[in-house]
Each structure stands twice: as C-alpha cells, then as structure tokens.
N, C-alpha and C positions, 0 to 999 in steps of 0.2 A: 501672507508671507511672500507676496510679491517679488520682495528688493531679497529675499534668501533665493526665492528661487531662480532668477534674474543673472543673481554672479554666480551661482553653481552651473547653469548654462552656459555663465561667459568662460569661464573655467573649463568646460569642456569641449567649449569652440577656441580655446586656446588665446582667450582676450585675456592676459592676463593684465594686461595695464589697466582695461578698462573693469576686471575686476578689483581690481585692487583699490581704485577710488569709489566704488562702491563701497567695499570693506570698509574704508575710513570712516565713510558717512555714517554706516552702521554703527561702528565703532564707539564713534565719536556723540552720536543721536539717535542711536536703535531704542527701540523699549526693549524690555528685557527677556519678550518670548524670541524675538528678530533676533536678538544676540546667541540665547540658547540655542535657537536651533539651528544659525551659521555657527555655532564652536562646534556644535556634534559632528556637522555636516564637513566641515572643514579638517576637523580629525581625523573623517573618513577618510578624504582624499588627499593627508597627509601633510594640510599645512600646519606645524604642530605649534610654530611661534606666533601664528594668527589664531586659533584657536586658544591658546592657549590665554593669550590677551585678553580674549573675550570673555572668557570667565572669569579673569582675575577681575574683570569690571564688573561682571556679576555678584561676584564675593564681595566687594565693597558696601552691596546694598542689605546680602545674604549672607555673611560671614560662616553659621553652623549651617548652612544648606551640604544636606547630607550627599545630596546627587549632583550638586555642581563638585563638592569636596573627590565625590571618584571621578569625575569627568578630566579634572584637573590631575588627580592622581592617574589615570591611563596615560594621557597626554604628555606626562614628567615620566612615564615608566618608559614609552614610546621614542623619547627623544633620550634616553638611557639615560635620564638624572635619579638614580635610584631612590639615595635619601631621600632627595625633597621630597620623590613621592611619597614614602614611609613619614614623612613628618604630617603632610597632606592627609594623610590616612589614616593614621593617629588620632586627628582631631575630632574623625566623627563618635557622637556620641551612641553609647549600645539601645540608646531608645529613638534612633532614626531607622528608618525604615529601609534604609541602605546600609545598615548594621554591616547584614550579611556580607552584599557585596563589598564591602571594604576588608573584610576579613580574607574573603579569597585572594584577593590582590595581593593583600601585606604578606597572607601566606608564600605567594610566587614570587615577593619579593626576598624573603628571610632564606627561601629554598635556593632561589639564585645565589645567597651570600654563605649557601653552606649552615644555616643558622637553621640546622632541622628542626629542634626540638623545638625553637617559638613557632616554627610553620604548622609542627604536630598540634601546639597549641590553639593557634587561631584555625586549624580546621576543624580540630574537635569543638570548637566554641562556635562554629559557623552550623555543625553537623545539627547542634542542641537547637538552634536557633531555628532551622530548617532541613528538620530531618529526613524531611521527599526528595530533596536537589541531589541527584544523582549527580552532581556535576562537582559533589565534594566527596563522594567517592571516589569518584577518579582520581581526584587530586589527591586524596588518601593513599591509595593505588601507587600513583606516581613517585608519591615521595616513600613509600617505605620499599617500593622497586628499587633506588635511586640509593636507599642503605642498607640495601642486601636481605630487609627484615620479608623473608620470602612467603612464608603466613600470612603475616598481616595483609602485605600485599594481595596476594589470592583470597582472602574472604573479604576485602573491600572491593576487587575487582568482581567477585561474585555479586555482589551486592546490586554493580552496575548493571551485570548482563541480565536479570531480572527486570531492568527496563530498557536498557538500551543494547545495542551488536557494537555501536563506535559512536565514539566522541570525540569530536576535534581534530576529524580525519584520522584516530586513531581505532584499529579494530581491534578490540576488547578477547575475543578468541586468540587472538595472537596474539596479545600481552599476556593472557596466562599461559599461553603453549612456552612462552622465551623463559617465562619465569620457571614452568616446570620442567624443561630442558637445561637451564642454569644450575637448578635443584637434583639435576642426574633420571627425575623421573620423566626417562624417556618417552615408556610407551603411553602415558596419559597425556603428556607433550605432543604427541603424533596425532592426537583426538581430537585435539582443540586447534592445531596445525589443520589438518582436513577442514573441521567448524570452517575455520577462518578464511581459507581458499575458496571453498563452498560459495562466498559469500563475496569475495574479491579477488582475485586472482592479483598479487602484488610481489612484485620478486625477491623484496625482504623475506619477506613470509614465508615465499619458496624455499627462497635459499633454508632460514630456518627450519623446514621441513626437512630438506636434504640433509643436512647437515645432523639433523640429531634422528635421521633415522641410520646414518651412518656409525654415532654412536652408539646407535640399537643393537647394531651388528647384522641391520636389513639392507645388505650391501647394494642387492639389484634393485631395491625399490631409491636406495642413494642415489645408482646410478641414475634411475626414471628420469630423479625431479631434477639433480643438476643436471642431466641434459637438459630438459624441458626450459631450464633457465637458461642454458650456453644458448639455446634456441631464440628465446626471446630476448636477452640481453648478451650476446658474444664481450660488453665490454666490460662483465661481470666481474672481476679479476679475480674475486675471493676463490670464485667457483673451482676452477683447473686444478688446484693442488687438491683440496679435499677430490675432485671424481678422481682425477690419479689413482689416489688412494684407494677411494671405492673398487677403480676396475684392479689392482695391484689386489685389493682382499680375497680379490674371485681369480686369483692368477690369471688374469687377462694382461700380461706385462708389455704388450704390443699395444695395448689399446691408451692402457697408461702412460707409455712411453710418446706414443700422440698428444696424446691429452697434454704433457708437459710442453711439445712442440706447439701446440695448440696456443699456450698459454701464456708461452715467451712471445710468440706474436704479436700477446695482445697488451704485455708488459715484458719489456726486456731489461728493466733494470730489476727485477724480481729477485733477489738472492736466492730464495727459501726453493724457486723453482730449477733454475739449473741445478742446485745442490741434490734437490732430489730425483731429477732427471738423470743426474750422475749416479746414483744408489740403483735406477730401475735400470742405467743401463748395465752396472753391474752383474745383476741380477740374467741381465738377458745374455750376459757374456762379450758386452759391445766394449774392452777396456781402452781403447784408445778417445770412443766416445763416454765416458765415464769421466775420466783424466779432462776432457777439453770441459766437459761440462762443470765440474767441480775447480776446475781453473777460474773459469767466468763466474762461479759465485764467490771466490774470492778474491776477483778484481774488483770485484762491486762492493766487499765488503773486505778488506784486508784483514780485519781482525774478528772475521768467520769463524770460533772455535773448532765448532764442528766439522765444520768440511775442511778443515786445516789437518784435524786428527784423522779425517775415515781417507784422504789422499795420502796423509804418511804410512797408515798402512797398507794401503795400495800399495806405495813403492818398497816397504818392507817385505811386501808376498813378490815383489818382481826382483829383490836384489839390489835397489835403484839407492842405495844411500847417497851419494853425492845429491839427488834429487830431493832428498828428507832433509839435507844439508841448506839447499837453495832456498827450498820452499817455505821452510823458516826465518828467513834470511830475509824476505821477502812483505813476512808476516807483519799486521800492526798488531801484537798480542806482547803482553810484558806476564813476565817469566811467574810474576806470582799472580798475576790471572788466571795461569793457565798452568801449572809447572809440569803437564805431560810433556808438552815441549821440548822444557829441558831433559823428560826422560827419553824424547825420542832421538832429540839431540848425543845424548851418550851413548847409545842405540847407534848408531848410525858411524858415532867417530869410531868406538871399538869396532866395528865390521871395519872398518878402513884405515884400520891398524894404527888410528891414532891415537894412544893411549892417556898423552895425558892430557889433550883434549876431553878425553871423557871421562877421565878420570875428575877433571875439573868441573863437567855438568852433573856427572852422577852427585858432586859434594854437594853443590848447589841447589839438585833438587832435590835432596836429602831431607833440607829444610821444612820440607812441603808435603812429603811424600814417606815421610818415618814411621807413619802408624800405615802406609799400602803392603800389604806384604809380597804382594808380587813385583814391586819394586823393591822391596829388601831382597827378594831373591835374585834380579838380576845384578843386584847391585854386590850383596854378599858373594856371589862368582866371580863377577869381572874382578874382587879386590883377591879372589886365592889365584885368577890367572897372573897377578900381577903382583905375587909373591908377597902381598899385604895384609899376613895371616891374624896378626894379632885385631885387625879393624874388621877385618870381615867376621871374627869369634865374636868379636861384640856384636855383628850385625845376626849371626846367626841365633846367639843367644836372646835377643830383640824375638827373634824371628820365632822360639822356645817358648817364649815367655804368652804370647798369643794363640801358641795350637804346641802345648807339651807335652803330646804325643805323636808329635809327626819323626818317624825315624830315619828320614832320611835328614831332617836338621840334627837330629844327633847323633848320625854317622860320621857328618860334614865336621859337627862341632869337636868331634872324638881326636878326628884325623889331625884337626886343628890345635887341639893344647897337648898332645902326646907329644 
C-alpha cells in the first residue's frame, strides 16, 4: 500500500497538488484494497468528496458490500446529506455482518430527525443482534434521556456502567446524576455527582453538583463547589446567580450582593442579574442602589415583567406615583400580557388626584382582573369615593359571591342599597 501511504504523507507535508494526482491515479487504476483503504483513510482526514468517490467505485464492482454500504453512509452523514445516508443504510441486508453497525447509524440518524420511536426500533433490533455492545446502551441511554423517559434511561445507563465509567468522552456517573437531579431525586443525584468527579474533574459536572445540592437545600456545600468553579472557570456565567442564591439562603447578603457585582463583570448584558442584585440590595436596605439596579434590568429587557412590577412597588412604598406613571410609559409590556400594569396604573392616577384617568384603567383592567379580588377591592372603593354606588354594589356583591361570609363586603354592600 505504497501509493496510500505516499499521498497521506503528501497530505500531511501539505503537497496538496501533488496529492491530488496521485489520488487520480488511484482513482482512476487502484485495485480495490488501494482504493478502500485511501477512502477510510481520507475520511479520516476529512476529504469527504474524494473519499466518498472511492467507494462509489468500489460499489460498482460490490453493490451489497455491507461495509463499503456504512463506509459510504458515515461519509454522507459527515458531509450532512442525511437521507442519502438513510437510503445507503437501508440497503444492507440483516444477514451482513455489518447488520449491526448499520442499525446504530440509521438509529442517530432517525434520532437527529426527531423520529424516536424508529430509532427505539433499530436499537432494540441492534441490542438482539448483539447483546454485549455496550455502545447500544448508551445510545439507548441517550435517546430515552433525550424524551424525558427518565427509567428507562437509568437502567440502560446502568447497564453501561457495568462495563464501562464513559463512552464517547461522555461520563456515564454524570448522566445518571443529570438525570436524577432532573427527576427532583437530589440526594442520590449528589452520589453519582461525587462517582463522576472522583473520576474527572469537568466543570459541567461541577456546576451540576452545585446546583442540585443547592436544591438539596445543602447551601454551604453549594457554596463549596460553585466557588471551586468561579475558581476554575471565572467565565462560568451560569455560576453568579445560583451562588448569590446560595450565600442569600445562609443570610450572607454582603457576600451575595458581591457575588452579583462579581457576575455583571463577567456578563453585563445579564438581565436576570441586575434584577436580582436589585432584590439583595433591597434586602440590605441599599434603595437608591436597588432602583439603579432594577432600572438596568430593564433597559436590557423593556418588557421585564417582573422587575417592572417589584420597582412599582418600590415607588408605591416611597409615594413616587408620577415615577410608577413614567416607568410604564417606558415599558415594552401590552396591557393584556400583563394587566397588573394597568392596575398599578389606576394605582398611581387616583393618588394624583386624577380620577378619570383611573377611573379609565381601573375599567380596563377589569377585563383581566374580575375574578382578583383584591383588585375588586381596590376597585369597588375608588368607585364609592367617586360616588359610583350603584357599579361598585355590583363589584361588592362579585366580591360576596366568592367569600360570603366576609362582613365587611356586607357592611359595604348594606350602606350601598339603603
């Protein structure tokens, strides 16, 4: 195999011309080991329309050749021509000896297209063929991970770790720890998290670690590991908000409130982080830095619900209506996305004496808000301050109809039909 090994040197001294007319020759007058084993070889290193060549000349002499048929189906998978490869794959026969490997292929191809249940098919049908290849486990593994079937998954994945720790650069201890963290069951998740560390130290892993020992409610050991990752990876982004968290569960609100500075650092277009950096500075009594913080999550996100709503009541505990006026005003949020809006909007005009202003948002988010009943009560008031008895009787008796024993709606409602 001289002239194979010849252009794959020239290939790697970078002659690429003068590989190339080599190629031809082969091409053109190889016998047919010279050919196979520059297409494999060529695969390798990624030239997938020369390669690919080569065994379509091969097939010419070999049509049912079961292992030139996957060589050419990787090749068509490789260069993303899916079908063909499925139609290539198709054709081998179940009494070639490439049976199997053709089944795992067409499986990762039907899985890519979303077509679980043929994938479920051709794995079970690979599993009967050859029931030792751990390597259809996995891929068992993989695809019932991939549809949430969270059983199945964990006793094929057991299946693997019986002969193997990781397949395909993947560590088998930490697919079951994701999967039993996914499943709520934490502390078995924390076991096989440990396994999997033990074994690599990967900052996926970690992070997983951290993160569901924080849903454990093992706050300081949270803290541990996402430090240990801010440590080794600072460009970690997920990290910042869950330790926040973490040190905010242990009232460390100094450490938290770092940790968010920490983390806009290292992402400043982050919404989720100034928002919540604006809640810990609440918390520490910082409110002029709360207000700035909670401003910058929603310049980055104008149609931020949440820090739309926790800043209007910010300004509602300072007196600041004309500010709950602006900040609206400002908003990307439409009224029935959101219709607190409009009730903070009505909120905001009656304090500032304009009635029929809010008299106008109260109707509005009536629409939205009929079955809140703490919005029927502010609503049913501001309609007897503004001498609207007969609408607000209706809103009280609304209000009767849900809790008809509460006495002060049928004091309200007394005063109102006498």
């Amino acid at each position: 195999m001289d002239r194979v090994n010849k252009i794959i040197n020239m290939l790697e001294n970078g002659q690429h011309n003068e590989a190339l007319k080599e190629y031809n020759q082969v091409l053109k007058s190889g016998n047919h080991e010279e050919k196979f084993l520059l297409g494999e070889e060529l695969f390798q290193y990624g030239f997938l329309v020369e390669a690919k060549a080569l065994v379509e000349s091969l097939l010419e002499s070999y049509p049912e050749e079961g292992e030139l048929l996957v060589l050419l189906g990787e090749i068509l998978v490789e260069a993303g021509e899916e079908e063909e490869a499925i139609l290539v794959l198709e054709k081998i026969s179940e009494q070639d000896v490439n049976y199997g490997q053709s089944l795992l292929l067409l499986a990762d191809l039907y899985q890519i297209q979303g077509l679980f249940e043929v994938c479920e098919r051709k794995l079970l049908t690979a599993k009967e063929l050859l029931p030792d290849e751990v390597i259809i486990d996995f891929a068992l593994g993989e695809l019932y991970s991939e549809q949430g079937e969270i059983n199945k998954a964990m006793a094929a994945f057991e299946l693997v770790l019986k002969e193997e720790s990781e397949i395909a650069g993947v560590n088998i201890h930490g697919r079951m720890a994701d999967l039993l963290s996914a499943s709520g069951a934490f502390e078995e998740a924390l076991t096989y998290y440990g396994q999997a560390l033990d074994e690599k130290l990967e900052i996926n892993t970690l992070f997983g670690y951290a993160l569901t020992a924080l849903q454990a409610g093992y706050n300081r050991t949270a803290i541990e590991k996402f430090t240990e990752l801010k440590e080794l990876d600072p460009e970690y982004h997920s990290l910042y908000l869950h330790l926040a968290l973490s040190y905010e569960r242990e009232e460390e609100l100094e450490n938290s409130f770092q940790t968010i500075k920490e983390g806009i650092g290292q992402d400043e277009f982050n919404k989720e982080l100034f928002f919540y950096g604006g809640k810990i500075a609440l918390k520490l009594g910082r409110v002029d830095e709360a207000v700035q913080y909670i401003r910058e999550a929603l310049a980055l996100d104008p149609g931020f619900i949440d820090a739309a709503i926790t800043l209007n009541k910010l300004f509602f505990q300072q007196e600041r209506y004309e500010d709950v006026i602006e900040l609206i005003s400002q908003l990307d949020i439409t009224e029935d996305a959101e219709p607190q809006i409009l009730w903070d909007l009505a909120l905001a005009y009656d304090k500032l004496e304009e009635f029929s202003y809010a008299l106008d948002k109260y109707e509005s988010a009536y629409t939205f808000l009929k079955n809140n009943d703490a919005f029927l009560q502010d609503y049913g008031y501001f309609l007897i301050e503004e001498g609207k008895t007969a609408r607000a009787a209706e809103i009280f008796k609304q209000l009767l109809s849900t809790d008809p024993s509460n006495g002060e709606y049928m004091d309200v409602l007394e005063r109102l039909t006498n």
